[in-house]
C-alpha positions as CSV (number, residue, x, y, z in Angstrom):
1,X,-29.1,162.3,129.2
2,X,-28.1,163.4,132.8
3,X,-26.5,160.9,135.6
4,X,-28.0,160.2,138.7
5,X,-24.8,161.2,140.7
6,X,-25.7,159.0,143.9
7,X,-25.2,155.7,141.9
8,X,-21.4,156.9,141.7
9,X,-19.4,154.7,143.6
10,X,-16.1,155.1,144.7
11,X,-13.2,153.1,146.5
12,X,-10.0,153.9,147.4
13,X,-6.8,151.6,148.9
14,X,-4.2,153.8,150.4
15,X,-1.2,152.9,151.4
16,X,2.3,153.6,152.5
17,X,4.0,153.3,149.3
18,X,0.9,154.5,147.3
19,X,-2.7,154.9,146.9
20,X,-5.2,153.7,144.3
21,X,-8.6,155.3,143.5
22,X,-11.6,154.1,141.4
23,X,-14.4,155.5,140.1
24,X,-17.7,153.3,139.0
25,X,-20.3,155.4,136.7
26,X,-22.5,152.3,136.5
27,X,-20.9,151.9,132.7
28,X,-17.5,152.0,133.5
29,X,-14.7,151.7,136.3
30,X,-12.2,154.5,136.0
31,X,-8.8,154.0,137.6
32,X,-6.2,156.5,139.0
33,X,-2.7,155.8,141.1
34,X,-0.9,159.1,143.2
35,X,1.0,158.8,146.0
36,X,1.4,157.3,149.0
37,X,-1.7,158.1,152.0
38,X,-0.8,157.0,155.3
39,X,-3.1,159.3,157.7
40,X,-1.1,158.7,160.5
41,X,2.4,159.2,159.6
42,X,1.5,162.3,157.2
43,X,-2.0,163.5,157.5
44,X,-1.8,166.6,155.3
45,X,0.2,164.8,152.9
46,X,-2.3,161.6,152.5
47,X,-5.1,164.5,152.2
48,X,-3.4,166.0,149.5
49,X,-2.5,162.4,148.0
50,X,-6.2,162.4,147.7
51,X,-7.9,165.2,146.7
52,X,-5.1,165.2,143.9
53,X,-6.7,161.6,143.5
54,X,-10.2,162.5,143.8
55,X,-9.0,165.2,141.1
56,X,-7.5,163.0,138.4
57,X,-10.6,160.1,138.9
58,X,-13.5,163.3,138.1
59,X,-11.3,164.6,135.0
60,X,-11.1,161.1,134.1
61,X,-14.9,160.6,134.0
62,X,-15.8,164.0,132.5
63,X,-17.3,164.6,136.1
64,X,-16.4,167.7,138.5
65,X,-15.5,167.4,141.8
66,X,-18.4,168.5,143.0
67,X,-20.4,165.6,141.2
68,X,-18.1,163.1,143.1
69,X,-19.6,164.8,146.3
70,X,-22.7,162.5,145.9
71,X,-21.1,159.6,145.4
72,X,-21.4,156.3,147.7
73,X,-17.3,155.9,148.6
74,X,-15.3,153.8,150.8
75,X,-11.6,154.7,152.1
76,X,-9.4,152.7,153.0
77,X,-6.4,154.0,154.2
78,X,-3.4,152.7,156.0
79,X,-3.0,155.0,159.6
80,X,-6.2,155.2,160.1
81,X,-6.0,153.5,164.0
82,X,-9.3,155.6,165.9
83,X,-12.6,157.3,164.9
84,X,-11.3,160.2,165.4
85,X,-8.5,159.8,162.4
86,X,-11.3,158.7,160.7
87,X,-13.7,161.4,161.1
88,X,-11.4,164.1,160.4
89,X,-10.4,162.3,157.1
90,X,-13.6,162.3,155.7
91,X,-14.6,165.4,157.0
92,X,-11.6,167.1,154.9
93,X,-12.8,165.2,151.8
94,X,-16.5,166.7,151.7
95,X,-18.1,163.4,150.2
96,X,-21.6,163.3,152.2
97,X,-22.0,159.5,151.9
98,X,-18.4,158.3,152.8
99,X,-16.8,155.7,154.9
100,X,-13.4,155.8,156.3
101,X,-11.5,152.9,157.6
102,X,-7.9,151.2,157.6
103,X,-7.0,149.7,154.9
104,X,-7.1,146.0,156.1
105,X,-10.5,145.9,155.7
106,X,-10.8,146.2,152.1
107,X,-8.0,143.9,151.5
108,X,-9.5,141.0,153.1
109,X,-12.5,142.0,151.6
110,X,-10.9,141.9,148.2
111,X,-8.8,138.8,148.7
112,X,-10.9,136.5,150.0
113,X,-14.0,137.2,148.6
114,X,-17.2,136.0,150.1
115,X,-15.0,132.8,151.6
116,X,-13.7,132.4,155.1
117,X,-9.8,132.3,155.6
118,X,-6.9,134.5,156.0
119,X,-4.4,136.7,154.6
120,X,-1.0,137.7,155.1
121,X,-0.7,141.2,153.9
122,X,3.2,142.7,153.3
123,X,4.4,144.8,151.6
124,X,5.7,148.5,153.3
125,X,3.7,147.6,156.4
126,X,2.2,144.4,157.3
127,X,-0.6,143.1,158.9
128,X,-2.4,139.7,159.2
129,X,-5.9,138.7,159.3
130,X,-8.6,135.9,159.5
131,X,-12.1,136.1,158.5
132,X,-14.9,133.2,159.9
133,X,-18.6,133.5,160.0
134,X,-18.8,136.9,158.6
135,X,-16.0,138.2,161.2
136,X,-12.6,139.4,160.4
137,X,-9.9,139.3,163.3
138,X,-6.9,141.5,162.5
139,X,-3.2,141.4,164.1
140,X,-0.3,144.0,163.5
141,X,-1.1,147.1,161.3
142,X,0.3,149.2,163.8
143,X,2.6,150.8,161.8
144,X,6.3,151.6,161.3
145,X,7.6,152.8,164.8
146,X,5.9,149.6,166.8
147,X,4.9,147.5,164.8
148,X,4.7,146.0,160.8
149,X,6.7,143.1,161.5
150,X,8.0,141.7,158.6
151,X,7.2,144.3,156.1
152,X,9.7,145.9,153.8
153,X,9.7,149.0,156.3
154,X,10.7,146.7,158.7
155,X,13.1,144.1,156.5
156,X,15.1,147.7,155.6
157,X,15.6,149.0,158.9
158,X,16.7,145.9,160.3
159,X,19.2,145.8,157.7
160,X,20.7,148.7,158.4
161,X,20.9,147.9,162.3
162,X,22.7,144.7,161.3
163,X,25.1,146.8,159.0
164,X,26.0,148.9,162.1
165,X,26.4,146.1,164.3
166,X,29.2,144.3,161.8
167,X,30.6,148.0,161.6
168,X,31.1,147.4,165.6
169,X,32.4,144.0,165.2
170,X,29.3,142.9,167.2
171,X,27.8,140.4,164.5
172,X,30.1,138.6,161.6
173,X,28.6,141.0,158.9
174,X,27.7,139.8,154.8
175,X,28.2,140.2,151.7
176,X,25.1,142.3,151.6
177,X,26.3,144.1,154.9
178,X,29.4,145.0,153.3
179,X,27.5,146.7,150.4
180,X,25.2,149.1,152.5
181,X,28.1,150.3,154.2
182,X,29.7,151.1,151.0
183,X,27.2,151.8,149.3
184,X,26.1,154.4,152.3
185,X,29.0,155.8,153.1
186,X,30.0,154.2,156.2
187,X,28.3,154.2,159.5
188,X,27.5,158.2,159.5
189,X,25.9,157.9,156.3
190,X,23.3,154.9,157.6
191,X,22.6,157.6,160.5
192,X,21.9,160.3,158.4
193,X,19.6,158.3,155.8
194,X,17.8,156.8,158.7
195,X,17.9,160.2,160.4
196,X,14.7,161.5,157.5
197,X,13.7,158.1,156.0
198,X,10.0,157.5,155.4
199,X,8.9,153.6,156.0
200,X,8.9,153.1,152.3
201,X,12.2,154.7,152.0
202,X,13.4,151.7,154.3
203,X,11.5,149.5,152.4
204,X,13.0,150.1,149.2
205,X,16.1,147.7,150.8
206,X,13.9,144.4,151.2
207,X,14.0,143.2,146.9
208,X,17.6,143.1,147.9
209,X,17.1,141.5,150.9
210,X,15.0,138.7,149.6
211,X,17.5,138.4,146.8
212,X,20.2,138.3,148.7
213,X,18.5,135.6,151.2
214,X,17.8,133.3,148.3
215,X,21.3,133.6,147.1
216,X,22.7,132.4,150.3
217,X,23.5,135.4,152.9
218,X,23.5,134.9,156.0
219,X,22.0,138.0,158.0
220,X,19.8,138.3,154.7
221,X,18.8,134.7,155.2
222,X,17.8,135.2,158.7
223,X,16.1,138.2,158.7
224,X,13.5,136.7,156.0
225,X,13.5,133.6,158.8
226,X,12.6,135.9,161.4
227,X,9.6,137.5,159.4
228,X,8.0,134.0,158.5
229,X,8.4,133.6,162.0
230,X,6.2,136.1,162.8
231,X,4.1,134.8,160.3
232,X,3.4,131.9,161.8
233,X,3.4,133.1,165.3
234,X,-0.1,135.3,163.6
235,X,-1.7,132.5,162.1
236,X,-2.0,130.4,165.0
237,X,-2.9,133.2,167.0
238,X,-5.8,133.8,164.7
239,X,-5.9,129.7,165.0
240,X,-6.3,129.6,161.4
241,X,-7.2,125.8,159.6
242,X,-5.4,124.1,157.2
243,X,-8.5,123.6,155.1
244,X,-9.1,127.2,155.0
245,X,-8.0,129.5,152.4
246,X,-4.5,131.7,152.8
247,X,-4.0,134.1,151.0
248,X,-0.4,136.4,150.4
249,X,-1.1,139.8,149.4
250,X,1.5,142.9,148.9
251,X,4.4,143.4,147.2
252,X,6.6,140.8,150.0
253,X,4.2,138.4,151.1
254,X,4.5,135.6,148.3
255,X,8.4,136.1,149.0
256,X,8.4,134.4,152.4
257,X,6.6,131.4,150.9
258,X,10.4,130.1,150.9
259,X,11.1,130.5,154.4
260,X,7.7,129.5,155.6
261,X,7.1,125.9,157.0
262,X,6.1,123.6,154.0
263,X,2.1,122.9,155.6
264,X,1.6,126.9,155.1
265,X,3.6,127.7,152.5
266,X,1.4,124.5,150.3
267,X,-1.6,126.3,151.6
268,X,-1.0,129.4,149.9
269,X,-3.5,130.4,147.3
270,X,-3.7,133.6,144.7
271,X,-6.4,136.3,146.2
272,X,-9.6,136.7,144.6
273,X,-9.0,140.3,143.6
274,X,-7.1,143.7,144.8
275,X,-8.2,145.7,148.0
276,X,-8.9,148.2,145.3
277,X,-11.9,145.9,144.3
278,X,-12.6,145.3,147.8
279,X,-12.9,148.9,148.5
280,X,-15.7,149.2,145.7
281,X,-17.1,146.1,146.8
282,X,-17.7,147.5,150.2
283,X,-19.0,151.5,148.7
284,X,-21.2,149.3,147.0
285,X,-22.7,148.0,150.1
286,X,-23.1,151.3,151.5
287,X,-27.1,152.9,150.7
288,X,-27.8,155.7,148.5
289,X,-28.8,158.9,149.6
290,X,-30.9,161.4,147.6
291,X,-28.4,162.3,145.1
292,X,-28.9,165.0,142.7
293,X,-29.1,164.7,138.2
């Protein structure tokens, strides 16, 4: 019996750290992981993150590549900040019934569901968002050089700043000061790994950080206050309700629920599902076209 290859649906989260594909064949959801797709910071990369992706979800399926072509797919991707991103993404891909968007979308679409209420999204980067009456409001996402407050990107790097500032004798350092620089080699050796580190490579500081924070250190401790900060800043920007849902989502945002005041850290609530299922929620929504058998 042959498929109709236009009821193929496909979604894909893509992020800084990595990116997650699925495949739905009407009988079955197929599910890949590759690399990390930010369109942005690495273009040719995150398009070879996912044709690889594409690749692995097809040979997964028993499909070809070219039977993906007709499918109804939805992208999101972190970087993705104009049409013209956008456009050139899904251009490159050669899917004739695709959508290409950042990667909030899908999140909040995945998180909260069909409810209103809003998300705090953190993990590499960060970005928050409300959703009321069908609209979704979106702060930060701008990535690593101006933005992504409070994401490990930015929990890392500011790390590292404070390490060179106790090296100075500008700051009283820590405990967890004392190790980077040891750990790094001195001052020179914080340049050089900051001179060719990715976001996620700063990132890879913040478990330590939040460790180290809950365990008492100082610059540690106050770095995680100044991200809930911002936290909160964002939410009453987006003048979000008490008696709305909140949802933390990413690998860091469930980790400031320590340093956040107590009204919004009791409001926190587990997300409905992944931006993964978001992403096939919304190829879901978008309508066939003539598809071949």
């Amino acid at each position: 019996m042959t498929q109709t290859k236009s009821n193929l649906v496909i979604g894909v989260d893509g992020g800084g750290s990595n990116c997650r594909l699925a495949l739905d064949t009407g009988t079955r959801v197929y599910e890949v992981k590759c690399g990390s797709a930010n369109v942005s910071t690495d273009l040719h990369g995150a398009l070879a993150t996912l044709r690889n992706g594409f690749e692995s979800l097809a040979q997964s399926a028993g499909l070809t590549l070219d039977d993906l072509r007709h499918a109804r797919a939805y992208l999101g991707l972190a970087g993705v900040v104009s049409p013209k991103i956008a456009a050139t993404v899904a251009e490159a891909l050669h899917i004739d019934n695709v959508v290409v968007e950042d990667d909030r979308i899908a999140a909040v679409v995945g998180a909260l569901g069909d409810d209103d209420g809003a998300v705090i999204g953190i993990g590499t980067g960060s970005f928050l968002a409300r959703r009321a009456h069908d609209h979704i409001e979106l702060i930060g996402g701008w990535g690593f050089v101006l933005g992504d407050e409070a994401s490990g990107a930015d929990l890392g790097r500011k790390l590292l700043s404070r390490a060179l500032h106790a090296s100075d004798g500008l700051i009283k350092g820590s405990a967890l000061t004392t190790e980077i620089l040891d750990e790094l080699n001195g001052p020179a050796g914080i340049v050089g790994f900051a001179a060719t580190a990715r976001p996620v490579d700063f990132a890879h500081f913040a478990p330590r950080i939040v460790a180290a924070a809950r365990a008492g250190d100082e610059i540690a401790t106050t770095l995680m206050k100044d991200g809930a900060a911002y936290i909160v800043s964002g939410l009453n920007r987006l003048d979000w309700k008490r008696e709305e849902r909140l949802c933390p989502i990413g690998g860091l945002a469930q980790r400031y629920a320590d340093f956040l005041p107590a009204n919004i850290a009791g409001a926190l609530s587990n997300p409905d599902d992944s931006a993964l299922a978001g992403a096939l929620t919304l190829a879901r929504r978008l309508p066939r076209s003539g598809g071949t058998t």
